[in-house]
Gaussian input, Z-matrix of N, CA and C with variables (Angstrom, degrees):
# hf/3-21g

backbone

0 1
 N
 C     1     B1
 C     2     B2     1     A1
 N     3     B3     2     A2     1     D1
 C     4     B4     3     A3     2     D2
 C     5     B5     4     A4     3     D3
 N     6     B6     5     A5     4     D4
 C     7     B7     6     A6     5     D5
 C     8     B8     7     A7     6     D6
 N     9     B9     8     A8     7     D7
 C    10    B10     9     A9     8     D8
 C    11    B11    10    A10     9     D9
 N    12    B12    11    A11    10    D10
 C    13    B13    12    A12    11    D11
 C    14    B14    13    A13    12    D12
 N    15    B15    14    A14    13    D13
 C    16    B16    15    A15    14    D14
 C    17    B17    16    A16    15    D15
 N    18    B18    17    A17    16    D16
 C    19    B19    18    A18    17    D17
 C    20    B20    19    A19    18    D18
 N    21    B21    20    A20    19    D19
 C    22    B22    21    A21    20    D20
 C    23    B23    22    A22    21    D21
 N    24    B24    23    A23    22    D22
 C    25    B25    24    A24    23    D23
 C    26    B26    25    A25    24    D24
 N    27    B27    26    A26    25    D25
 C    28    B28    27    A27    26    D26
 C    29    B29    28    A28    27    D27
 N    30    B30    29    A29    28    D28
 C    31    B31    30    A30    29    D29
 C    32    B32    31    A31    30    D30
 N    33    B33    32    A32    31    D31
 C    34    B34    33    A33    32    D32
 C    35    B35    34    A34    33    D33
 N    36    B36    35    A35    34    D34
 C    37    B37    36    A36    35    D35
 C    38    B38    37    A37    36    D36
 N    39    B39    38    A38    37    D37
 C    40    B40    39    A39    38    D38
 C    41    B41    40    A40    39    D39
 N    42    B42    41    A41    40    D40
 C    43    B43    42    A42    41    D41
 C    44    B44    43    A43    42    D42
 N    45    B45    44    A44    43    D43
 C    46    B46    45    A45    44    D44
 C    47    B47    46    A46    45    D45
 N    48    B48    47    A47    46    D46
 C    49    B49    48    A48    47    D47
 C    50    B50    49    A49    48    D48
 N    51    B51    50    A50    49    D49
 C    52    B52    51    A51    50    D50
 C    53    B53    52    A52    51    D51
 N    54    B54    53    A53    52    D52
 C    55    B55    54    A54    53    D53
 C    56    B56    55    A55    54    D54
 N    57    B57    56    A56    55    D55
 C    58    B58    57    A57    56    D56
 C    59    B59    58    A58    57    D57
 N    60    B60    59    A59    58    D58
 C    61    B61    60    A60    59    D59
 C    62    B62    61    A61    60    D60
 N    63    B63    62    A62    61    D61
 C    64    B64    63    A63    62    D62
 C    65    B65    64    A64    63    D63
 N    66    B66    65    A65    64    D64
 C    67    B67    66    A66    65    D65
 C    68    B68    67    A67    66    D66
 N    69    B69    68    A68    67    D67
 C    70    B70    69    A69    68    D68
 C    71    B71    70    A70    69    D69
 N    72    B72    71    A71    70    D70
 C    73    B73    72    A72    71    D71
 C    74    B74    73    A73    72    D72
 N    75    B75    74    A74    73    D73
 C    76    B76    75    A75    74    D74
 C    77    B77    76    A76    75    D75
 N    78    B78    77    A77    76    D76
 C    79    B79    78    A78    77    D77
 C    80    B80    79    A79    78    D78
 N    81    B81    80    A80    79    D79
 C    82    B82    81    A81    80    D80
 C    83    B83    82    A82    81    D81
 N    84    B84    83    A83    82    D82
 C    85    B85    84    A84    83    D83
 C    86    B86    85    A85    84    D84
 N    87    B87    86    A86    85    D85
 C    88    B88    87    A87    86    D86
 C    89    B89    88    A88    87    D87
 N    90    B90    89    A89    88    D88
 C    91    B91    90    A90    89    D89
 C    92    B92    91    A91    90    D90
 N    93    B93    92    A92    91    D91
 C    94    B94    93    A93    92    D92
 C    95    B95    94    A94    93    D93
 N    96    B96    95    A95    94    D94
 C    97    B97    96    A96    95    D95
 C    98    B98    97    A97    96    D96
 N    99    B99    98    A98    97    D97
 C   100   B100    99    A99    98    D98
 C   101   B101   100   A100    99    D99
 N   102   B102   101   A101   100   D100
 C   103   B103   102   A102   101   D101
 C   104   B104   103   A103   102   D102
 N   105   B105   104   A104   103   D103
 C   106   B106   105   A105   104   D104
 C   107   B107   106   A106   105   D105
 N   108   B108   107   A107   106   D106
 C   109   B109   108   A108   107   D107
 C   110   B110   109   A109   108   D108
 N   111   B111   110   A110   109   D109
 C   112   B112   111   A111   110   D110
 C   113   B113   112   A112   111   D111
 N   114   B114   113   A113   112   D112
 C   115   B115   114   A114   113   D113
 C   116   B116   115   A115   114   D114
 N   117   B117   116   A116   115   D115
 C   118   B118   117   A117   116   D116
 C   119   B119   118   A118   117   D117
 N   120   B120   119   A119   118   D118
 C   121   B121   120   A120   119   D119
 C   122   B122   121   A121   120   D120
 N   123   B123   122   A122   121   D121
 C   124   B124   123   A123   122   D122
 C   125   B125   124   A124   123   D123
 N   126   B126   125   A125   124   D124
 C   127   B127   126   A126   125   D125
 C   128   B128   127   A127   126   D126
 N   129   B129   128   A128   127   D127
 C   130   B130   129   A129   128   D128
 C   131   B131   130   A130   129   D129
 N   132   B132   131   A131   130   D130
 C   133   B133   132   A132   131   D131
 C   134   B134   133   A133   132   D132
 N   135   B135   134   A134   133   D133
 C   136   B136   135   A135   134   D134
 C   137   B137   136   A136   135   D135
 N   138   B138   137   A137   136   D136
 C   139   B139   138   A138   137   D137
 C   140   B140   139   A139   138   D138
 N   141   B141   140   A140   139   D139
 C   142   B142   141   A141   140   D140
 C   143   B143   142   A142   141   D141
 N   144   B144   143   A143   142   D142
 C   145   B145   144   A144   143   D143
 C   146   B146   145   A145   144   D144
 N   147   B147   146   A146   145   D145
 C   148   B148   147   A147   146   D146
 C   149   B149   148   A148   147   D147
 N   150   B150   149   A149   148   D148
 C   151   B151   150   A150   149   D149
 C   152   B152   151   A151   150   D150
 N   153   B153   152   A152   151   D151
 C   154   B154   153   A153   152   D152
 C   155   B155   154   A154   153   D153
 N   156   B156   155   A155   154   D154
 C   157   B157   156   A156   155   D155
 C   158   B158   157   A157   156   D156
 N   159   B159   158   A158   157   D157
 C   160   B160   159   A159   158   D158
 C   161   B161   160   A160   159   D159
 N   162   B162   161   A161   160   D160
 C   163   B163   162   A162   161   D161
 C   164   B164   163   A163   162   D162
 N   165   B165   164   A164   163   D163
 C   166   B166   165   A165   164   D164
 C   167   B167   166   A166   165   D165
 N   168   B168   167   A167   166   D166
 C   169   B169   168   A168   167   D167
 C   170   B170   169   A169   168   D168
 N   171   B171   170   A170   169   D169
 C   172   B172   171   A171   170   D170
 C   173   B173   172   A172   171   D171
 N   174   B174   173   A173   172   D172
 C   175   B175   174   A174   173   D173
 C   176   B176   175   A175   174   D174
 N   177   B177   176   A176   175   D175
 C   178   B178   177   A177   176   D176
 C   179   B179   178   A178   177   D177
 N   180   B180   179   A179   178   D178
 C   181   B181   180   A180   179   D179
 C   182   B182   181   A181   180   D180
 N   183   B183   182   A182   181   D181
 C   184   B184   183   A183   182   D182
 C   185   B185   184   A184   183   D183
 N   186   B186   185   A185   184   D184
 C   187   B187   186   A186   185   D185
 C   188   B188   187   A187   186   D186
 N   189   B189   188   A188   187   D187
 C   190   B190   189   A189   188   D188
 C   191   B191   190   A190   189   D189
 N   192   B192   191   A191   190   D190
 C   193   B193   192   A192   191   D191
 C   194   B194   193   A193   192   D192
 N   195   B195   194   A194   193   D193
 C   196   B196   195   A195   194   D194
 C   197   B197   196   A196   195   D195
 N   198   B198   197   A197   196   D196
 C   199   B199   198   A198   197   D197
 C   200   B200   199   A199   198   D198
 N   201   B201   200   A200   199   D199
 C   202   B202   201   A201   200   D200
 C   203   B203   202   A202   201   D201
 N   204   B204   203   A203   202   D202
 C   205   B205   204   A204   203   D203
 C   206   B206   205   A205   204   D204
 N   207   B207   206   A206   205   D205
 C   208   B208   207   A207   206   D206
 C   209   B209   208   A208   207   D207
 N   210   B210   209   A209   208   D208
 C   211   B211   210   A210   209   D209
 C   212   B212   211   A211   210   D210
 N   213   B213   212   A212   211   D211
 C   214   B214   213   A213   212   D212
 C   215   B215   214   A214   213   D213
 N   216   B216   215   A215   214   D214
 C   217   B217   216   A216   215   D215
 C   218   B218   217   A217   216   D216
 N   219   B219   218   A218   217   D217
 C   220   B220   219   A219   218   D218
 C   221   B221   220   A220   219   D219
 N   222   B222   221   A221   220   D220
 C   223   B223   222   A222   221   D221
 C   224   B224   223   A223   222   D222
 N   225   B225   224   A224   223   D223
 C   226   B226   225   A225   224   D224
 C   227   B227   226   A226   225   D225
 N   228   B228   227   A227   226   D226
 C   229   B229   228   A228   227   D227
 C   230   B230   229   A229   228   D228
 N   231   B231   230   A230   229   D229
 C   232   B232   231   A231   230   D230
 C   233   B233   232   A232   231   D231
 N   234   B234   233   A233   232   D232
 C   235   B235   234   A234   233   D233
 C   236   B236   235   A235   234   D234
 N   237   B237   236   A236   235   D235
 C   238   B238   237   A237   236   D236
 C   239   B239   238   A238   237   D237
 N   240   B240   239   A239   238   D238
 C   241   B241   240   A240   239   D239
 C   242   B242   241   A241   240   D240
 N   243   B243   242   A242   241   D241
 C   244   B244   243   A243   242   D242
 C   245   B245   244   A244   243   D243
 N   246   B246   245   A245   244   D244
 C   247   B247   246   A246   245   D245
 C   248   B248   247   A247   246   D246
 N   249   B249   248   A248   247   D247
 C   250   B250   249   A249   248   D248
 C   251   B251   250   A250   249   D249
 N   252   B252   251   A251   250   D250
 C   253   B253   252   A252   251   D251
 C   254   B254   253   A253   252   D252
 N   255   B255   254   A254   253   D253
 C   256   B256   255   A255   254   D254
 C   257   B257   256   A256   255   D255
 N   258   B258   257   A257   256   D256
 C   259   B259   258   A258   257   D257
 C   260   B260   259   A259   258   D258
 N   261   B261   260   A260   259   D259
 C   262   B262   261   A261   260   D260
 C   263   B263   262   A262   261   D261
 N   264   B264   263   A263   262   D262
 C   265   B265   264   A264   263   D263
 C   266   B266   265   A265   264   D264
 N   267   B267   266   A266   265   D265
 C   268   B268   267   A267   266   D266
 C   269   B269   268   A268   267   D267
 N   270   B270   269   A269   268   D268
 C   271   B271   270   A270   269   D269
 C   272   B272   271   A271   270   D270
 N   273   B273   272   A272   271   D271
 C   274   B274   273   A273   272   D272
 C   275   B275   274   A274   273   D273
 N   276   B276   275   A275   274   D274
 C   277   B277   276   A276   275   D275
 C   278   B278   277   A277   276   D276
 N   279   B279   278   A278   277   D277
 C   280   B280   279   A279   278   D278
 C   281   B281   280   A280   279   D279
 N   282   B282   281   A281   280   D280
 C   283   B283   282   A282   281   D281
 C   284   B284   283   A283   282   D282
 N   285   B285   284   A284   283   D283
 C   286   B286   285   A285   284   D284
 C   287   B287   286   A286   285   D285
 N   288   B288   287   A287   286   D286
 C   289   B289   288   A288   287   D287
 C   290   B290   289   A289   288   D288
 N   291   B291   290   A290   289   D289
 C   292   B292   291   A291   290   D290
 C   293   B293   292   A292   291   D291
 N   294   B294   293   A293   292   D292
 C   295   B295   294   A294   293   D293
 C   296   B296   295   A295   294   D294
 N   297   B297   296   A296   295   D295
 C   298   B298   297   A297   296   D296
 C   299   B299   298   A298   297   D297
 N   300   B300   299   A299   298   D298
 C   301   B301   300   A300   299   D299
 C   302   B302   301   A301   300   D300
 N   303   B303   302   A302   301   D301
 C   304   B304   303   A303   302   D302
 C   305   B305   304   A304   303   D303
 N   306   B306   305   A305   304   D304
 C   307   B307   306   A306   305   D305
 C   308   B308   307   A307   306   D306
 N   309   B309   308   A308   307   D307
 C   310   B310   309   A309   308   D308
 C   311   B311   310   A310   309   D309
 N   312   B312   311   A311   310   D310
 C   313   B313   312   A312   311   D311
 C   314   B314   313   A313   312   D312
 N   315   B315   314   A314   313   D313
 C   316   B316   315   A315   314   D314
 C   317   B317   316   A316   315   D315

   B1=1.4508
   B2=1.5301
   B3=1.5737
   B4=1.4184
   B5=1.4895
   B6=1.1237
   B7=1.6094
   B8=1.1918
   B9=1.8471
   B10=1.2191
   B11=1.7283
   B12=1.4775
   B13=1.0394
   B14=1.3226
   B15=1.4461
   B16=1.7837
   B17=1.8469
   B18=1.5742
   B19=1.5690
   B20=1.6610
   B21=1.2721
   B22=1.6840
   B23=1.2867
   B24=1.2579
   B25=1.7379
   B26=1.2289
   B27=1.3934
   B28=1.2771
   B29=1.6506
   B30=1.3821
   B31=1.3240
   B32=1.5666
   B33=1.3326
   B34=1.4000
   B35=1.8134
   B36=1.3861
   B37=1.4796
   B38=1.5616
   B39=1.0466
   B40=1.4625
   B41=1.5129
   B42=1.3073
   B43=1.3588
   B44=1.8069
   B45=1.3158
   B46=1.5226
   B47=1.1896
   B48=2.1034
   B49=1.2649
   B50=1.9731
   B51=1.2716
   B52=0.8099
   B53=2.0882
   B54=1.3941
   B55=1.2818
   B56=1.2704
   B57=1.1075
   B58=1.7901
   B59=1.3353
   B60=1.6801
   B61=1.2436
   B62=1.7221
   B63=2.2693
   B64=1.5870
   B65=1.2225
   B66=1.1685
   B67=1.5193
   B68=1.6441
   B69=1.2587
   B70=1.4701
   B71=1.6803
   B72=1.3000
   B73=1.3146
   B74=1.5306
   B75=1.6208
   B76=2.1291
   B77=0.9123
   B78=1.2247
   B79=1.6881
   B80=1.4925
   B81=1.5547
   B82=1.4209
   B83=1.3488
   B84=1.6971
   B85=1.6151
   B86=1.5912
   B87=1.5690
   B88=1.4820
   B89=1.4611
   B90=1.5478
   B91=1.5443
   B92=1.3013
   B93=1.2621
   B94=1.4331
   B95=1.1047
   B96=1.2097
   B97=1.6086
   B98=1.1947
   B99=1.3910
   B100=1.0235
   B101=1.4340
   B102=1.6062
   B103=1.5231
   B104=1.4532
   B105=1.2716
   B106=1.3716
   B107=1.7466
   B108=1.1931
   B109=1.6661
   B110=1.8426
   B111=1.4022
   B112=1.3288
   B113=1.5969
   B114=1.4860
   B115=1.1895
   B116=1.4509
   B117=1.3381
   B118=1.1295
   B119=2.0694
   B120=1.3353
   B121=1.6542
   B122=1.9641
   B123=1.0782
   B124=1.4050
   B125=1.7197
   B126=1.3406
   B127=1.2873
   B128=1.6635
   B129=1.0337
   B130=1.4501
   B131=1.6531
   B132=1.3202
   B133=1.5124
   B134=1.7431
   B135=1.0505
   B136=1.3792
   B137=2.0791
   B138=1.0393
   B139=1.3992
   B140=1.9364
   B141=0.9298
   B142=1.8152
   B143=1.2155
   B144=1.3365
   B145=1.1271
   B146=1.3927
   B147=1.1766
   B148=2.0256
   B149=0.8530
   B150=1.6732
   B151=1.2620
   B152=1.7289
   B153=1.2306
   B154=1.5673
   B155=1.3996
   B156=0.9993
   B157=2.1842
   B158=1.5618
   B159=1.0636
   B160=1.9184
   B161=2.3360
   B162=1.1290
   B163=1.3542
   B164=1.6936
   B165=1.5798
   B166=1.4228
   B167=1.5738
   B168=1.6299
   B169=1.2902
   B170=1.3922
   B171=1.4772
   B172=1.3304
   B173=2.0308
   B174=0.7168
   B175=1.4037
   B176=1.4088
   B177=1.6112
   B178=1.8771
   B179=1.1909
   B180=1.7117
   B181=2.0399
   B182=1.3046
   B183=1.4087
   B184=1.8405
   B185=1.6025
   B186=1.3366
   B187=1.9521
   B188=1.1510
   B189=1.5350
   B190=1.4054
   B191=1.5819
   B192=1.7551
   B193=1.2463
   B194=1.4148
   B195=1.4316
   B196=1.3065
   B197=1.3146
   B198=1.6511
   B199=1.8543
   B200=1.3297
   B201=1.5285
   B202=1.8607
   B203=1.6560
   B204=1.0314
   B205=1.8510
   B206=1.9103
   B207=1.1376
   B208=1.9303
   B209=1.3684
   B210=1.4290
   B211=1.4323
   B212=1.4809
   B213=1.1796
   B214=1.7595
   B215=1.3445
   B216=1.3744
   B217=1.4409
   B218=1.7223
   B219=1.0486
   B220=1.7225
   B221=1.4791
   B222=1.2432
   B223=1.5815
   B224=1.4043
   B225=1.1234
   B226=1.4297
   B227=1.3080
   B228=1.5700
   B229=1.4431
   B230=1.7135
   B231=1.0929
   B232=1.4111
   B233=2.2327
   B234=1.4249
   B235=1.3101
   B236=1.7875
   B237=1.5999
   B238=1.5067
   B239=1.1199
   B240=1.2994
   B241=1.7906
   B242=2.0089
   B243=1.3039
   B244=1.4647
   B245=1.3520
   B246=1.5613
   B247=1.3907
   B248=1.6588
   B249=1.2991
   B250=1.6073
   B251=1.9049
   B252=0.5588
   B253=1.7070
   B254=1.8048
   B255=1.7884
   B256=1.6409
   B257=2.0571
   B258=1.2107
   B259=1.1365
   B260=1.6500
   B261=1.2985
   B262=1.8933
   B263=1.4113
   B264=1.4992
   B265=1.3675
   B266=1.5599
   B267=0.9991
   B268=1.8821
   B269=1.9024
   B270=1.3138
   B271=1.5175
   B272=1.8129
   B273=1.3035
   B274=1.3092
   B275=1.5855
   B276=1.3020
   B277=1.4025
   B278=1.7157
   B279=1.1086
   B280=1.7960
   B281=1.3589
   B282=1.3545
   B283=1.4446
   B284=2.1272
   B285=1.2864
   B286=1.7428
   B287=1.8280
   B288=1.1582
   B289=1.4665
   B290=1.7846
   B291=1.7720
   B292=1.5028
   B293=1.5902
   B294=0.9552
   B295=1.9766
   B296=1.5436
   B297=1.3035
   B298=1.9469
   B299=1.4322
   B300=1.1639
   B301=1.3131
   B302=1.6792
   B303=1.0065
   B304=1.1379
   B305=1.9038
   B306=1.5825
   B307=1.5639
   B308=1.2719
   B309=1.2712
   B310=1.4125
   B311=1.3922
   B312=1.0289
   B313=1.4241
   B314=1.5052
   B315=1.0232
   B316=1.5389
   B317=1.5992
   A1=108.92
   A2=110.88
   A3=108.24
   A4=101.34
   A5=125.04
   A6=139.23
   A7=120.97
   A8=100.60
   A9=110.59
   A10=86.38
   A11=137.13
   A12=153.87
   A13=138.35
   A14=121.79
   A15=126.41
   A16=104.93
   A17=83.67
   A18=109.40
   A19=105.73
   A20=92.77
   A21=96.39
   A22=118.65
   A23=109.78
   A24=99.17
   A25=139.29
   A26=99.56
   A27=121.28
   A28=95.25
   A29=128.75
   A30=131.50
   A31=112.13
   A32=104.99
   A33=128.66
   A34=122.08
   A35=90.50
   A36=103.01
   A37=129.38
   A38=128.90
   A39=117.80
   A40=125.98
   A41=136.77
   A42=127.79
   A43=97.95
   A44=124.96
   A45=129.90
   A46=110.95
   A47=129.89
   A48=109.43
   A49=87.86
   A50=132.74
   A51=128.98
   A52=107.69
   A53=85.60
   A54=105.47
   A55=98.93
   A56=144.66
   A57=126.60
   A58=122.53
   A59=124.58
   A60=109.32
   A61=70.78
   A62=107.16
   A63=116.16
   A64=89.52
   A65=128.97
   A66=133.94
   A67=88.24
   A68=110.38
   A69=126.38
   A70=105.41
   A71=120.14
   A72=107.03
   A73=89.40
   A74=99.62
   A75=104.14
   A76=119.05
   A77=142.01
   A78=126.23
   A79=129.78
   A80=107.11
   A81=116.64
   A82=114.91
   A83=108.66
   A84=105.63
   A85=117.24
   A86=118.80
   A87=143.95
   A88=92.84
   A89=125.57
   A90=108.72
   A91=110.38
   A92=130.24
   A93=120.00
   A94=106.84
   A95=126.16
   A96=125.02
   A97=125.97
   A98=120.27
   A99=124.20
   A100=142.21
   A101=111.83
   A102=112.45
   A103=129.27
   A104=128.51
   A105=132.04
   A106=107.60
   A107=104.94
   A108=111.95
   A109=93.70
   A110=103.43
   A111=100.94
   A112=113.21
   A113=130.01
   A114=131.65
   A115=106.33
   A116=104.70
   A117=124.47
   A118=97.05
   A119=122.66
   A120=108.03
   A121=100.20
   A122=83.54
   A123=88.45
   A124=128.82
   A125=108.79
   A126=115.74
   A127=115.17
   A128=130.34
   A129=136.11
   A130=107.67
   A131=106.76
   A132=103.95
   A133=109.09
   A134=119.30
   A135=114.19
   A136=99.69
   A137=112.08
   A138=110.54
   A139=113.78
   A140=122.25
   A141=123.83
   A142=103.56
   A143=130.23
   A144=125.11
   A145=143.20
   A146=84.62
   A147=106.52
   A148=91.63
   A149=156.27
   A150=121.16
   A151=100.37
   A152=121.78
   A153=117.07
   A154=122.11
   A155=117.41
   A156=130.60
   A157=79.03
   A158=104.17
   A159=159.82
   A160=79.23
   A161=96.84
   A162=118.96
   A163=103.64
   A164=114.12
   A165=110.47
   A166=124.02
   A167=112.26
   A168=139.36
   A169=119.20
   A170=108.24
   A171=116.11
   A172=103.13
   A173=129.91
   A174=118.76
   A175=114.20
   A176=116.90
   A177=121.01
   A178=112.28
   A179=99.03
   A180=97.33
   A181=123.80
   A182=93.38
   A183=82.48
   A184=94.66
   A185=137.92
   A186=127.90
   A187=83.49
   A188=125.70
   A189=122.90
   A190=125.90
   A191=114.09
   A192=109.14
   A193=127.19
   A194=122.99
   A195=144.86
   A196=107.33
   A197=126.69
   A198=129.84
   A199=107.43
   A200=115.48
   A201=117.50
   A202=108.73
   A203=89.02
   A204=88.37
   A205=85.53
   A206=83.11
   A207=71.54
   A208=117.29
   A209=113.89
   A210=115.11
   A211=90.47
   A212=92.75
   A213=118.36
   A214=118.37
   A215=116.49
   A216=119.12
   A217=126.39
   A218=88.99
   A219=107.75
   A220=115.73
   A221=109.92
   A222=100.46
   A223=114.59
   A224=107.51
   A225=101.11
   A226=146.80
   A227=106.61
   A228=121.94
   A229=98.86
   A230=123.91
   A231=106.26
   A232=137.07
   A233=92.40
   A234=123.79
   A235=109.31
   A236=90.50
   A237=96.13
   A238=140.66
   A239=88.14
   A240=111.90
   A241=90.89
   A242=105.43
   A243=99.61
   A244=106.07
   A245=127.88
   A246=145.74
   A247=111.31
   A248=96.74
   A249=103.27
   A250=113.10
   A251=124.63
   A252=145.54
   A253=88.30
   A254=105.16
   A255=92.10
   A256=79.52
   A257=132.96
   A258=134.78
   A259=97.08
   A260=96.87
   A261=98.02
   A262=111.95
   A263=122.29
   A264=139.18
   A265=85.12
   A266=129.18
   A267=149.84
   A268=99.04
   A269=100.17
   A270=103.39
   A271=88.32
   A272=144.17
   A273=143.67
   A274=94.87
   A275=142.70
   A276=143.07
   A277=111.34
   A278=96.60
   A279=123.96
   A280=70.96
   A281=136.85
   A282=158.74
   A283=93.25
   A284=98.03
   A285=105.25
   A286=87.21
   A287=124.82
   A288=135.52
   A289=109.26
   A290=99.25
   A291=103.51
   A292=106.24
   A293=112.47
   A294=108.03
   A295=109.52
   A296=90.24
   A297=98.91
   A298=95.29
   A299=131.43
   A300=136.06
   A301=108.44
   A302=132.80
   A303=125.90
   A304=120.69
   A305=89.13
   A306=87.79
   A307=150.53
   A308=121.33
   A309=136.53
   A310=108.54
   A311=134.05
   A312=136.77
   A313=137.58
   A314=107.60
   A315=125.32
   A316=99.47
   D1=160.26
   D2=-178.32
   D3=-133.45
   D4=-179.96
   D5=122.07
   D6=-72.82
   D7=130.39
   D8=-153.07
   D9=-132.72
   D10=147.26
   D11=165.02
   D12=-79.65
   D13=99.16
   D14=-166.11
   D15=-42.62
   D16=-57.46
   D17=-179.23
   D18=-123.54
   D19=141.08
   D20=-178.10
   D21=-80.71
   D22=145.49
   D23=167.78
   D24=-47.83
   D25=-21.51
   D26=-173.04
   D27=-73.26
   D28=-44.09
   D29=-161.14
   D30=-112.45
   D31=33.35
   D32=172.76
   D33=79.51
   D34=18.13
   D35=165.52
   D36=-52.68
   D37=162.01
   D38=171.86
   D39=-132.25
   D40=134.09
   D41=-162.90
   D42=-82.19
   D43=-27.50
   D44=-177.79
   D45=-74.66
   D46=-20.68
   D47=-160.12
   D48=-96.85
   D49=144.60
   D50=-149.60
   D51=-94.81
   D52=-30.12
   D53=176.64
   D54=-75.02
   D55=-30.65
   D56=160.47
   D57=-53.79
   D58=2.25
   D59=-142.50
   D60=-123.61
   D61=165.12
   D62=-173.61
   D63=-137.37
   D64=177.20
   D65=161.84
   D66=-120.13
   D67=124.90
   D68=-171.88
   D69=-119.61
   D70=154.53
   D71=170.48
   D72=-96.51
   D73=149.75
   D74=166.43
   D75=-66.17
   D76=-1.27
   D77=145.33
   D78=-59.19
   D79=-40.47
   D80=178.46
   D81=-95.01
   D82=-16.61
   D83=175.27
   D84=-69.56
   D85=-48.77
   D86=-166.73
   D87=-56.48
   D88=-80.22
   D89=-155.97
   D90=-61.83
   D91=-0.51
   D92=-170.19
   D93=-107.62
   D94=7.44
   D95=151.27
   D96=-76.19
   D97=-11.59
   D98=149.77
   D99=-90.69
   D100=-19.91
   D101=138.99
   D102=-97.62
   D103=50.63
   D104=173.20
   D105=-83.69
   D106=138.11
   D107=-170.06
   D108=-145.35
   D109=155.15
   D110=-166.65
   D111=-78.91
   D112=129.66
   D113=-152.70
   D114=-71.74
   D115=165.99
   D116=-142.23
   D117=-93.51
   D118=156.01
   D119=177.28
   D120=-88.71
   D121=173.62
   D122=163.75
   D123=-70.48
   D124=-33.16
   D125=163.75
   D126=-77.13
   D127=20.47
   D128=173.03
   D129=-131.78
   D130=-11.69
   D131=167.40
   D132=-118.08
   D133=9.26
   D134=-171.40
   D135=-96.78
   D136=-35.46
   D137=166.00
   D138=-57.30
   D139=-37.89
   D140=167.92
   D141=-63.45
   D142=-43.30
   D143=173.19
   D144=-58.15
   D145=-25.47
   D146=178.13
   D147=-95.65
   D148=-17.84
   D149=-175.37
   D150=-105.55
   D151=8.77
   D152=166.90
   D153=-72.33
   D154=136.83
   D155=-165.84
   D156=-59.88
   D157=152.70
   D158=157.86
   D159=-18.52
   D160=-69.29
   D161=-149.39
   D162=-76.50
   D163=-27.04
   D164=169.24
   D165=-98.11
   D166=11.48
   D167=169.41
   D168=-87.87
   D169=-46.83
   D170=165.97
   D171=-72.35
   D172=-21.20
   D173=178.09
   D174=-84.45
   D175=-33.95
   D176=170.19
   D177=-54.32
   D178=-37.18
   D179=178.11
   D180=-63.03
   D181=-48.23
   D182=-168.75
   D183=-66.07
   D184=-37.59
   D185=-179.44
   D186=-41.39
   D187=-83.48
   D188=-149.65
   D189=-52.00
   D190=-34.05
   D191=163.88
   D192=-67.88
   D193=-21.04
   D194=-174.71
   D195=-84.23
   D196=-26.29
   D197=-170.98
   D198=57.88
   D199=25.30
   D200=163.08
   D201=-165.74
   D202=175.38
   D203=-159.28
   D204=-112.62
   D205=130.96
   D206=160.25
   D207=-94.85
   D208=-166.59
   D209=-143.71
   D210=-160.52
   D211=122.99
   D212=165.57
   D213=-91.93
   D214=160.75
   D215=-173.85
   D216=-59.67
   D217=-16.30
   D218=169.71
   D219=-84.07
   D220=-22.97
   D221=169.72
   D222=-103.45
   D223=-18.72
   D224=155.82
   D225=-60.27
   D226=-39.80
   D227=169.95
   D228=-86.88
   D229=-27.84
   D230=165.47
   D231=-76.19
   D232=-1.36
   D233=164.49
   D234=-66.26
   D235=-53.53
   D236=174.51
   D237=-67.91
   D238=-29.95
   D239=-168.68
   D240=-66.24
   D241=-51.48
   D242=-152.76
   D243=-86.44
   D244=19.66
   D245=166.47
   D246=-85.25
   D247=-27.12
   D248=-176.33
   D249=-62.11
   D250=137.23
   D251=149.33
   D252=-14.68
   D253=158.82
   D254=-158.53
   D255=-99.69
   D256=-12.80
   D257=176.14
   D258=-59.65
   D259=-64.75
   D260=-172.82
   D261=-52.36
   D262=-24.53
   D263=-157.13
   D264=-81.74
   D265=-85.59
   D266=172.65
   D267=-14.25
   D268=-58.42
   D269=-159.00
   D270=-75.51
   D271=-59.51
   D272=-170.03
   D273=-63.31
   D274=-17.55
   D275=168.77
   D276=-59.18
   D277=-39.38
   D278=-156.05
   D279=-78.65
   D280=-95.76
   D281=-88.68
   D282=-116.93
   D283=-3.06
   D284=178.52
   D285=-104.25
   D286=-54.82
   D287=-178.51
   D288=-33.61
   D289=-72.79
   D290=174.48
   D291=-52.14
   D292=-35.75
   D293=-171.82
   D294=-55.97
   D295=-45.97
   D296=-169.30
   D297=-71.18
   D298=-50.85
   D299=178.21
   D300=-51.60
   D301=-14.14
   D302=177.12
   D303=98.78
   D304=10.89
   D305=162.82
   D306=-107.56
   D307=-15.58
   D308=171.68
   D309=-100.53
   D310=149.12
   D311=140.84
   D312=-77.79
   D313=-21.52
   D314=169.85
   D315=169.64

């Protein structure tokens, strides 16, 4: 497990305010230090929100009452997928393509 950052330091975060601070696992903490961008207000995310169906509103709540989103089997194996090497990435690209197409089975 790590410490993980609400707001980055970089974007005026603080390591002392305590409520900035996550317990992250280091898989999900690390790459996102490299896409961290300064968060978004509530009035810049509340318009995405209104335009989500009945049914993907009721699903932000319970993340948001919960402080984590859960995760279906598709984001899981897609976590993995994009951990792979960009060769391994290319060849499992190829080999997802024939599948959808109707050629592999697994």
């Amino acid at each position: 497990m790590t410490v993980g950052h609400i707001l980055a330091n970089d974007h005026g975060g603080s390591n002392a305010d305590l409520n900035n601070l996550r317990t992250e696992c280091k898989r999900c903490n690390e790459p996102v230090r490299q896409e961290i961008r300064v968060p978004k207000t509530l009035q810049e995310v509340l318009p995405d929100v209104r335009k989500l169906k009945r049914v993907e509103k009721e699903r932000l709540l319970s993340w948001v009452r919960a402080q984590q989103r859960s995760r279906d089997k598709l984001d899981v194996v897609y976590d993995d997928a994009r951990r792979l090497s960009p060769a391994e990435r290319a060849v499992l690209e190829s080999l997802i393509q024939i599948m959808v197409n109707g050629g592999l089975e697994s």
